[in-house]
N, C-alpha and C positions, 0 to 999 in steps of 0.2 A: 708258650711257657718261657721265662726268664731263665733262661739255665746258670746264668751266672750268679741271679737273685738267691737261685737254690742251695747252688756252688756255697756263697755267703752264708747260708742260712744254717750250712753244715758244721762253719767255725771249723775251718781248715786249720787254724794255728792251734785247736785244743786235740787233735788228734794226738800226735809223737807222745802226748799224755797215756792214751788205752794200749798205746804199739809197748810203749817202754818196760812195761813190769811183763811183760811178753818174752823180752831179750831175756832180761836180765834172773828169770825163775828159770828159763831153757837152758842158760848156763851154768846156773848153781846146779840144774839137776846133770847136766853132764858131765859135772865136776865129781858128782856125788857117786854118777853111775860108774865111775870111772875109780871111785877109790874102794867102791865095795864090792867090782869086781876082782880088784887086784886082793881086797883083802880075800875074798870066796876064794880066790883061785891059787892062795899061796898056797906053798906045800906043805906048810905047819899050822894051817887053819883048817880045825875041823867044820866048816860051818860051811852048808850047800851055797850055790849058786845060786839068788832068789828066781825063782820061776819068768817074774814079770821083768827081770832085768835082761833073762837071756831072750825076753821076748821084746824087748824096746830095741829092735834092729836099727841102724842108721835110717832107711829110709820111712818108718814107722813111727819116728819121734820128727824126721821133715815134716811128714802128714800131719801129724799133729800141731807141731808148731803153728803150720799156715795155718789149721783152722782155728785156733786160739789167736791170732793175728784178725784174722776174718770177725772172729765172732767180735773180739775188743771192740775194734773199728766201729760195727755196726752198733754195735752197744753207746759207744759214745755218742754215734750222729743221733743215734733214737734218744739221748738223754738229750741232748742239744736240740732237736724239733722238738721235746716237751718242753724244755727249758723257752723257749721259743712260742709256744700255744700258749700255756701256763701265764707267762709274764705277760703273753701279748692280750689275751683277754680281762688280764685285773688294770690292763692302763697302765702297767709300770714300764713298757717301753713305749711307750706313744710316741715318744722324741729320736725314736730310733729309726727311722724310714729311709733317711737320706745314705749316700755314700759315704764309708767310712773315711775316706782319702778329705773329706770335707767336714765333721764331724768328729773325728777322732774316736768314735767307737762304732764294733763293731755292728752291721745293718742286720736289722729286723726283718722276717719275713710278717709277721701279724703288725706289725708296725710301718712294713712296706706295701702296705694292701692287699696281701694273699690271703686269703679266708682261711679263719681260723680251723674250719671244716677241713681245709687239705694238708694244712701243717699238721693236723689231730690225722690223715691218712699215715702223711709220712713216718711220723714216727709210727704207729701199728705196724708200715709194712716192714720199716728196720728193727722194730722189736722181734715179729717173725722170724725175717732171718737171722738175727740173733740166737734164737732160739734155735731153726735149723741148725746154727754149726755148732750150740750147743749139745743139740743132741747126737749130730755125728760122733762127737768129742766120746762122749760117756758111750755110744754103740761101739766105738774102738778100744776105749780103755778097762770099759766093763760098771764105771764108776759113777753108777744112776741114782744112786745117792745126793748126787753134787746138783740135782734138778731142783733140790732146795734150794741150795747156794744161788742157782739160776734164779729161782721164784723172786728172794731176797734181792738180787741185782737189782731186776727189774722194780719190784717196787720203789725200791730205795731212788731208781731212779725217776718214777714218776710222782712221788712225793718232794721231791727235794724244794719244787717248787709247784706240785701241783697238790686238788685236794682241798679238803678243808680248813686244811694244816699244816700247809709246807715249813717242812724244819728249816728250809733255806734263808723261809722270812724269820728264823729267832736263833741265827747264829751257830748252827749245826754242820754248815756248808761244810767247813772243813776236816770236822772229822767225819765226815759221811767218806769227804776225797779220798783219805789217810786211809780211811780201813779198806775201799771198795777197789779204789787206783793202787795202791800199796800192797796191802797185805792178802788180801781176796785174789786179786789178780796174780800178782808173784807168786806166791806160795800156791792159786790154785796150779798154775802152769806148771810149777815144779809136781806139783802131786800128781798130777795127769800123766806127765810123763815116766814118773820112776817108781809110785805110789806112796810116796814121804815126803819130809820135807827137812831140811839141815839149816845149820846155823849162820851157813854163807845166805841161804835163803832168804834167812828172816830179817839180817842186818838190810839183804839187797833190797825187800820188801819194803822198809822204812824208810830208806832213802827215797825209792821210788813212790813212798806215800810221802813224804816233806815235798819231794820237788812237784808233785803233784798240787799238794797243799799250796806252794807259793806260787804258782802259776794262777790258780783263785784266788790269792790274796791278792794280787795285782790285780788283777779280774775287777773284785770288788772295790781295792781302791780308787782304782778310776771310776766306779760309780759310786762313789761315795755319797755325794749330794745326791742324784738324781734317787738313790736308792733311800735316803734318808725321806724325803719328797715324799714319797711312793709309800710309805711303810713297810719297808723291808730293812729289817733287824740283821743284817749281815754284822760279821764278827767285825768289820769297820767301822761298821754304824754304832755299835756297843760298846766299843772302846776310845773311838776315835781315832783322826787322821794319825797322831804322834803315835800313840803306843800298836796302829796297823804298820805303819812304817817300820819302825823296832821288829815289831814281829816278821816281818818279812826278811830282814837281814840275820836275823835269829833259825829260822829258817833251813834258811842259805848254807848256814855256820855247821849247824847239826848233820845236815846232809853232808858236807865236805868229811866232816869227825868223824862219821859214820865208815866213810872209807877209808880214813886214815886205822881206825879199829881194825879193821877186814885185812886192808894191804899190808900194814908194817908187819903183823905177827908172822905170814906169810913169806915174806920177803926174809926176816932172821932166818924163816928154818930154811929157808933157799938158797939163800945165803947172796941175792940177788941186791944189792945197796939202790941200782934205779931204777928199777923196775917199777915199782908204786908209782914215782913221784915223777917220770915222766912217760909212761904210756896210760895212766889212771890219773891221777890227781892234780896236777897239772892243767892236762885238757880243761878238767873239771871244775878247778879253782877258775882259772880265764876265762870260762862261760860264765860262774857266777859270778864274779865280779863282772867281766861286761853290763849284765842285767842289773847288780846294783847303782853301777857307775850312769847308768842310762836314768834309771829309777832316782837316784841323787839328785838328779840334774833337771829333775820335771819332766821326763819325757816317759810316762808310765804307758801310753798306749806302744812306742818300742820297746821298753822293759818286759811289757805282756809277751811283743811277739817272739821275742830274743828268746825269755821262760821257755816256750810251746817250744821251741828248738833245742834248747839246754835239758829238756828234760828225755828227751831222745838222747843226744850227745852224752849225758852222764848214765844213762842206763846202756850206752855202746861203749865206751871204757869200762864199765861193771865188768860187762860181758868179756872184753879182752881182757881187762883183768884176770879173770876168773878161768876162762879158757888157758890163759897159757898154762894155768898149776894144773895140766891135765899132764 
């Protein structure tokens, strides 16, 4: 067996994509857990101690973390081996076999001569443990309701492109990312942890669903043509090269705003003047512009990979951010 072929097949540069709304819903909820213990515990507040906060101990919300890191991870490589089976048996990556170092896009396993048989194992056996560390998750938290949430992941990620009807072939791709990368993920990790969810949350959510989103919009600009070829309706393909470009830097824009929303109001009552704008936004701004600057320039297979890093990178400022108003 190729381990490296597999290594490839995993799309190593789209992971920091499932890790990201991971960070960044762990710190919104220990921001959260942190201000409603102090409110429970003042001496002029009549209002108990919520049960599940004095049970979220330091080392109980670690456990948790990691397995919500676990499960993401696996979550993404089993959407990436579908993505992978899917594409590789409709013939829309046939031109995908060679080394990407030659090529300029990322290598195919059904494309690279692996039977579509063992890519269809792969992903089964990463959906599995998917599901294992989802279910640890809900044995720890109690919150076996969210097995629907689970149900819904998974589908969502084995339609995207597989199926009768994959919404990936008619321009769906993105807000599948937005809500599943974003706000599914964030705000599930926030819920899991504290049983709620707040409004640092949901901003953090958004962001981490935009920079999720512009990492596929790169994605599919670079397969623009091949993808047009093939009949797949990506939101590039529907609009065109000029207004997917626009949109990519549009993007970019929203997600920066978005932390500018979050940090300044914070930063007045803190009365803290750099705090935003050089341990948050800053970092955050010089990633994304690296990645447009790269993208400007015709070089969208390093714009991709820069993305897959930048969307780590900005969901780890969130997180310091967020952390130090504790």
């Amino acid at each position: 067996m190729n381990i490296k072929l597999w290594m490839d097949g995993m799309r190593p540069r789209t992971l920091p994509a499932s890790v990201a709304p991971v960070c960044v819903g762990a710190s919104a909820a220990l921001l959260e857990r942190s201000r409603l213990l102090e409110q429970c515990t003042s001496s002029c507040s009549p209002t108990p101690v919520d049960p599940a906060l004095k049970a979220a101990t330091p080392g109980r919300l670690a456990l948790i973390v990691v397995l919500l890191v676990l499960l993401a991870l696996s979550m993404q490589i089993a959407a990436n081996f579908a993505n992978d089976y899917a594409d590789g048996v409709r013939g829309t990556d046939s031109g995908r076999g060679g080394e990407e170092a030659a090529s300029g896009r990322p290598r195919r396993l059904v494309a690279a001569g692996v039977p579509p048989r063992n890519v269809l194992y792969a992903t089964m056996i990463s959906a599995a443990f998917t599901c294992l560390m989802g279910l640890a998750v809900m044995a720890l938290t109690g919150h076996w309701w969210m097995i629907l949430v689970g149900v819904c992941c998974l589908v969502a990620g084995w339609c995207y492109v597989g199926g009768p009807h994959p919404y990936g072939y008619h321009g769906l791709g993105e807000v599948s990312v937005f809500i599943f990368f974003g706000l599914v993920a964030t705000l599930g990790t926030e819920y899991f942890l504290i049983n709620r969810v707040d409004a640092a949350g949901i901003l953090g959510a958004c962001v981490c669903g935009l920079n999720a989103v512009g990492l596929l919009m790169l994605n599919n600009y670079r397969d623009l043509d091949d993808d047009r070829r093939s009949g797949k309706h990506t939101y590039a393909v529907l609009v065109g090269a000029r207004a997917a470009a626009i949109s990519i830097y549009l993007v970019y824009i929203l997600s920066l705003v978005l932390g500018l929303i979050q940090f300044v109001p914070a930063v007045m009552r803190r009365g803290l003047p750099g705090f935003p704008l050089v341990l948050v936004l800053l970092p955050v701004a010089a990633v994304f512009l690296l990645i447009c600057r790269a993208f400007a320039r015709g070089q969208v297979p390093k714009a991709f990979g820069m993305a897959g890093k930048g969307t780590l990178v900005s969901a780890l400022c969130w997180s310091v951010g967020l952390l130090l108003q504790l």
